[in-house]
C-alpha positions as CSV (number, residue, x, y, z in Angstrom):
1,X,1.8,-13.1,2.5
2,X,2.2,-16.3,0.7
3,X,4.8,-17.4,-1.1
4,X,2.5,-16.9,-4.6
5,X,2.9,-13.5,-4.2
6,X,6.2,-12.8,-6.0
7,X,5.6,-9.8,-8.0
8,X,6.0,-6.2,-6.0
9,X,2.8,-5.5,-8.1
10,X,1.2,-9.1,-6.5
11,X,1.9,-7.7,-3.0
12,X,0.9,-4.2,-3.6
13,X,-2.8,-5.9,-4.7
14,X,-2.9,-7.9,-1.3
15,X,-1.8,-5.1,0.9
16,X,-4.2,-2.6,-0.4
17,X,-6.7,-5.1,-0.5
18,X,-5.9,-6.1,3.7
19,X,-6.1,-2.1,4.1
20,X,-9.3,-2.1,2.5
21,X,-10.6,-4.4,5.1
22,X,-8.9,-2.9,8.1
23,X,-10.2,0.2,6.9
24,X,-14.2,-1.1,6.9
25,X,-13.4,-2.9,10.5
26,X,-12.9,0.9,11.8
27,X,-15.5,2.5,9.7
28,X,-13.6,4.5,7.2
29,X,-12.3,3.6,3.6
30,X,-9.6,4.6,1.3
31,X,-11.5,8.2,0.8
32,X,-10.5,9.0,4.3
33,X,-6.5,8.3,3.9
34,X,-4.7,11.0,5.7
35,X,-1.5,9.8,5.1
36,X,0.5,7.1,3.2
37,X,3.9,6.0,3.9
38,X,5.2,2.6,1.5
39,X,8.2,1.3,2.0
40,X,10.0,-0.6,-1.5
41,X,12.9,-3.1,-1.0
42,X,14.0,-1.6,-4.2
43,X,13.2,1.8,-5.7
44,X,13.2,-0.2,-9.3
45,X,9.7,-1.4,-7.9
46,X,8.4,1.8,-7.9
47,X,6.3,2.0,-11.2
48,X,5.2,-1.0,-10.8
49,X,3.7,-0.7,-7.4
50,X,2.6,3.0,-8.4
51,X,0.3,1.5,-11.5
52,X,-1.5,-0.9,-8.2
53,X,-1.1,2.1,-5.9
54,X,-3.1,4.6,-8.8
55,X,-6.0,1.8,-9.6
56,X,-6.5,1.5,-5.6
57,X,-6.7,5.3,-4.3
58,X,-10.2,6.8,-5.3
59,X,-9.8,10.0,-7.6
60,X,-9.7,13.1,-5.8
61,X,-8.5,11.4,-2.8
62,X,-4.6,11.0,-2.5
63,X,-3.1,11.5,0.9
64,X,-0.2,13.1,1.3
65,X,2.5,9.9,0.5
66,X,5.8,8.9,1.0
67,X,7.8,6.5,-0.8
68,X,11.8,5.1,0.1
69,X,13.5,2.3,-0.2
70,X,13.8,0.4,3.3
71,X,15.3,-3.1,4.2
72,X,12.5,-5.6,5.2
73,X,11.8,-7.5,8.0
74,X,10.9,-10.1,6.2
75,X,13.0,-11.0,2.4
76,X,10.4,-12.3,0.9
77,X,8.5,-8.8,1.2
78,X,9.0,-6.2,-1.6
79,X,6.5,-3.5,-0.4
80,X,4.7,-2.4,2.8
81,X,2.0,0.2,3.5
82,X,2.0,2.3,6.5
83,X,-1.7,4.0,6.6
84,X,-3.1,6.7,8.4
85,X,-7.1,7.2,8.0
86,X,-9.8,9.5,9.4
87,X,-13.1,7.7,10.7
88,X,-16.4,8.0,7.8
């Protein structure tokens, strides 16, 4: 992610979108999530990257989700997705 993207809520939009894509490249989409893990660099994120996280997920199909508050790799990074998806 680019520098542009300083807002939790700007990464959460490019992260989902990047899953979205890996998602097609295997056949699948974000009605087959199995499970969700997102790491926050801070938990005072969390409403804000919720509001992205509740536009993105189709209704009717949350995965079973985990949110904490992690240090980064990278400082510049306010929010990561760890996804786990069945096949369409």
């Amino acid at each position: 992610m680019g520098d542009e993207h300083t807002s939790v809520a700007d990464q959460a939009h490019t992260a989902l979108s990047r899953v979205d894509s890996l998602l097609k490249e295997v056949e699948s989409s974000s009605e087959h999530l199995l499970q969700v893990t997102i790491l926050l660099a801070d938990m005072a994120d969390f409403e804000a990257m919720n509001e992205v996280w509740d536009a993105w997920v189709p209704e009717g199909h949350s995965p079973a989700r985990a949110c904490s508050e992690e240090k980064l790799a990278v400082s510049r990074l306010l929010v990561e997705f760890l996804v786990s998806a069945a096949k369409a």
